[in-house]
C-alpha positions as CSV (number, residue, x, y, z in Angstrom):
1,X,-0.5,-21.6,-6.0
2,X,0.6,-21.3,-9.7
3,X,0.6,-17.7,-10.7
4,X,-2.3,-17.6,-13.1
5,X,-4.3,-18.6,-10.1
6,X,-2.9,-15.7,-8.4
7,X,-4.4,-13.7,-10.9
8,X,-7.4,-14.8,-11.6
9,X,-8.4,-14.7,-7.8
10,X,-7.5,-10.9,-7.8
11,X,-10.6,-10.3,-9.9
12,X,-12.9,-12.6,-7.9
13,X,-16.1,-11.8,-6.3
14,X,-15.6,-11.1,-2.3
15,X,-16.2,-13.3,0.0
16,X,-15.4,-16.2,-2.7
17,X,-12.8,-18.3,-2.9
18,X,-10.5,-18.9,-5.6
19,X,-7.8,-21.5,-4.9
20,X,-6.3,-19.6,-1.5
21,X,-7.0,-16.0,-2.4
22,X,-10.6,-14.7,-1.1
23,X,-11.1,-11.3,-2.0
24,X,-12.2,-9.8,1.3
25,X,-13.0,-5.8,1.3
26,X,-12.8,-3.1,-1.4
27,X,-13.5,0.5,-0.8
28,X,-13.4,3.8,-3.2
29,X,-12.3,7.0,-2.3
30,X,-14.0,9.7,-3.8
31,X,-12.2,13.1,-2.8
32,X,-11.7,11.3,0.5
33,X,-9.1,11.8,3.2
34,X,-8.3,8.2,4.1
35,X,-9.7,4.9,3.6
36,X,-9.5,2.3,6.5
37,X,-9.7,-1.1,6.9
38,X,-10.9,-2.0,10.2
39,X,-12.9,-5.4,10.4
40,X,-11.4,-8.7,8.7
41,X,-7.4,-8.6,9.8
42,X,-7.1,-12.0,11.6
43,X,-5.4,-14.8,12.1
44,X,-7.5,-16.2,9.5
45,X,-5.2,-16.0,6.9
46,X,-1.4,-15.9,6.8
47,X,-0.9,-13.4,4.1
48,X,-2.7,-9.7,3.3
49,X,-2.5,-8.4,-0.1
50,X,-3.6,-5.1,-0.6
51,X,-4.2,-3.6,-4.0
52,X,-4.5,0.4,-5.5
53,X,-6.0,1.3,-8.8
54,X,-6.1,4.7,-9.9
55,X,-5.6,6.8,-7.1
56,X,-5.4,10.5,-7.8
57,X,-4.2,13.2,-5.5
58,X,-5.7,16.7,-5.2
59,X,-2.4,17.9,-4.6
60,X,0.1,18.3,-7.1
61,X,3.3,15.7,-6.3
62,X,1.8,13.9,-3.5
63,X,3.0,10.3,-2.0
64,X,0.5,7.7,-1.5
65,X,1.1,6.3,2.1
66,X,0.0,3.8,4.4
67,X,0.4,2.7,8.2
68,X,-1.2,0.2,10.6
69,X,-2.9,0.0,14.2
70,X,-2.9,-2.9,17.4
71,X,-6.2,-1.1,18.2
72,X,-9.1,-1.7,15.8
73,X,-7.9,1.8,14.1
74,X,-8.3,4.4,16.9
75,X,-4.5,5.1,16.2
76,X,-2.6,4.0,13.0
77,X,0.6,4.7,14.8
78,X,2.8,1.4,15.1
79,X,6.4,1.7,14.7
80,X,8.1,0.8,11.5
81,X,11.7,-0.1,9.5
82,X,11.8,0.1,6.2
83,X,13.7,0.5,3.3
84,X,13.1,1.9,-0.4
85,X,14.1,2.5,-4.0
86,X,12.9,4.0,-7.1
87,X,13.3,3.8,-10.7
88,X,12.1,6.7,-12.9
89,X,12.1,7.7,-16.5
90,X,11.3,11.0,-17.8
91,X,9.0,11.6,-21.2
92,X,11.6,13.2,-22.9
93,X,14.5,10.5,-21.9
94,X,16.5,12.3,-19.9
95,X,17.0,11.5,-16.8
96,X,16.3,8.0,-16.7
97,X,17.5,7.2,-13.0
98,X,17.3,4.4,-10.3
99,X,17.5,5.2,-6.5
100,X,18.0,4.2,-3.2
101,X,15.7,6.9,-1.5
102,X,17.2,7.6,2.4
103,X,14.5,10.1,2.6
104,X,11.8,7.3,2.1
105,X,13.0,5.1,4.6
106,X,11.8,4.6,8.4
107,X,14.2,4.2,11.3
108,X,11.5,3.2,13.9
109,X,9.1,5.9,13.0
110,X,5.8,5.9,13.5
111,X,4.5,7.7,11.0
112,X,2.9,7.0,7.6
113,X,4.8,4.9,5.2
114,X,5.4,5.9,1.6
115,X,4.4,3.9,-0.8
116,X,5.1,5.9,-4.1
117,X,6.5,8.4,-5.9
118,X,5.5,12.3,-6.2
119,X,2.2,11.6,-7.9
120,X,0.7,14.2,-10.1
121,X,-2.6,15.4,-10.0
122,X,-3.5,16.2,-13.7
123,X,-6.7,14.2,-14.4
124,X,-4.8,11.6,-16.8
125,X,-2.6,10.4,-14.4
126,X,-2.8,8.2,-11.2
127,X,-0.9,5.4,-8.8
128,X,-1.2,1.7,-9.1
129,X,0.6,-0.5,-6.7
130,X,0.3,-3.6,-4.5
131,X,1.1,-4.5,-0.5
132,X,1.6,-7.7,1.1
133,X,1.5,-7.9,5.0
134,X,2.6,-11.3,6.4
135,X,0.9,-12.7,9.7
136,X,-0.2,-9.3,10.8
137,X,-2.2,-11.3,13.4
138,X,0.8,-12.8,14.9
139,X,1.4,-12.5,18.6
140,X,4.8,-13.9,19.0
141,X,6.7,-12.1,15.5
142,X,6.8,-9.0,14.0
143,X,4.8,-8.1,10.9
144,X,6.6,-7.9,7.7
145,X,5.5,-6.0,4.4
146,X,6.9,-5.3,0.7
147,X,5.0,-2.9,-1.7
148,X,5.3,-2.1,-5.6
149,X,4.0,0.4,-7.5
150,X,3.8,2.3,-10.3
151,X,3.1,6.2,-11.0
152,X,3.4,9.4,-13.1
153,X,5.0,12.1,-11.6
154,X,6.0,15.5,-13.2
155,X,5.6,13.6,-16.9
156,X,7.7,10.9,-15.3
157,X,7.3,7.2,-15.0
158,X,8.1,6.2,-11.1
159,X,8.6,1.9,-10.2
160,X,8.5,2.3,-6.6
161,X,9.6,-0.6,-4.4
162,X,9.6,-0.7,-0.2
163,X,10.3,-3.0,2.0
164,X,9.8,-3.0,6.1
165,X,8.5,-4.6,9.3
166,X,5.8,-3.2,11.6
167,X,8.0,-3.6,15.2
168,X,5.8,-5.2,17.1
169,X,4.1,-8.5,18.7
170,X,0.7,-6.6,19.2
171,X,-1.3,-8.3,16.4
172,X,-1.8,-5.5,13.7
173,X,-6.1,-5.6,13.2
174,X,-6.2,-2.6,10.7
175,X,-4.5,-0.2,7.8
176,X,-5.2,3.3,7.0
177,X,-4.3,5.0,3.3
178,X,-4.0,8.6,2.6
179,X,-1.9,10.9,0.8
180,X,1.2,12.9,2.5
181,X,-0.2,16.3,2.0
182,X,-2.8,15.4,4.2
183,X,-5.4,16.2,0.8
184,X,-7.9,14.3,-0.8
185,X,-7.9,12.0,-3.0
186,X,-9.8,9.4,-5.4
187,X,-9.2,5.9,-5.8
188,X,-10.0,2.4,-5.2
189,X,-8.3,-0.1,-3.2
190,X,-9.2,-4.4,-2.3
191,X,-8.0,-6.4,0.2
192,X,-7.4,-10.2,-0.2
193,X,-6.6,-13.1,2.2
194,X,-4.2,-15.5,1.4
195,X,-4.4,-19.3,2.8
């Protein structure tokens, strides 16, 4: 699909096709604890992108995470490898810096995965970002994922970029979001199908 496609399907209307991107869920967060996907990860489609706009902790320096479950979301559990790496860039210049972050990374854990960097909660800033799962319905492989995204943090700009696999051949029917701290926070995030 030529990119312009691409984009223009991420603003469509859900449930309608535009070349082979449907839009098929999107949910807000308003001082929530999570959002969850639960109904429409299947084998119909091949590719899951997930989207975040805006999201905005209630806790100062909070990560924006995100995990999966084989069991229609009665545990988001399912162990994961990953890797990740940051580039940051202060107001002021100084440090500009870009990471490989050990601390970020999964070694067969099962907990949440991050997805940014420390997000600040001052009302004028947020997280954007973007996840694509591969054949989460798949049987026989195991499901990989790559995420961007894009934050303030402490009057910082953060490019966050991970990269993993959900181990396991258990077909992967739903994804929770929430912030590390366990908090609340506001947001909005969509969920597309790719043919």
């Amino acid at each position: 699909m030529p990119l312009g496609a691409h984009k223009a399907a991420l603003f469509g209307v859900a449930g309608v096709s535009t070349g082979g991107v449907v839009l098929l869920s999107s949910q807000t967060a308003s001082d929530s604890a999570s959002l969850d996907f639960t109904s429409g990860i299947d084998s119909t489609y091949g590719e899951y992108i997930f989207a975040f706009y805006n999201v905005n902790p209630a806790t100062d320096a909070d990560n924006f995470t995100f995990n999966g479950s084989i069991d229609g979301g009665s545990n988001y559990n399912v162990t994961k490898t990953s890797s990740s790496f940051t580039a940051n860039q202060d107001e002021d210049g100084d440090p500009a810096a870009m990471a490989y972050e050990t601390s970020l990374d999964l070694a067969q854990g099962t907990g949440y995965q991050i997805l940014t960097g420390n997000m600040a909660n001052d009302a004028d800033m947020c997280g954007n970002g973007i996840i694509h799962l591969f054949n989460p319905a798949s049987t026989t492989y195991v499901k990989h994922f790559y995420s961007e995204s894009s934050d303030n943090g402490s009057n910082r700009a953060m490019h966050s970029f991970r990269a993993g696999y959900f181990n396991t051949t258990s077909a992967v029917n739903a994804i929770s979001f929430k912030v590390v701290s366990g908090g609340n926070f506001d947001g909005t995030i969509k969920m597309w199908g790719v043919k």
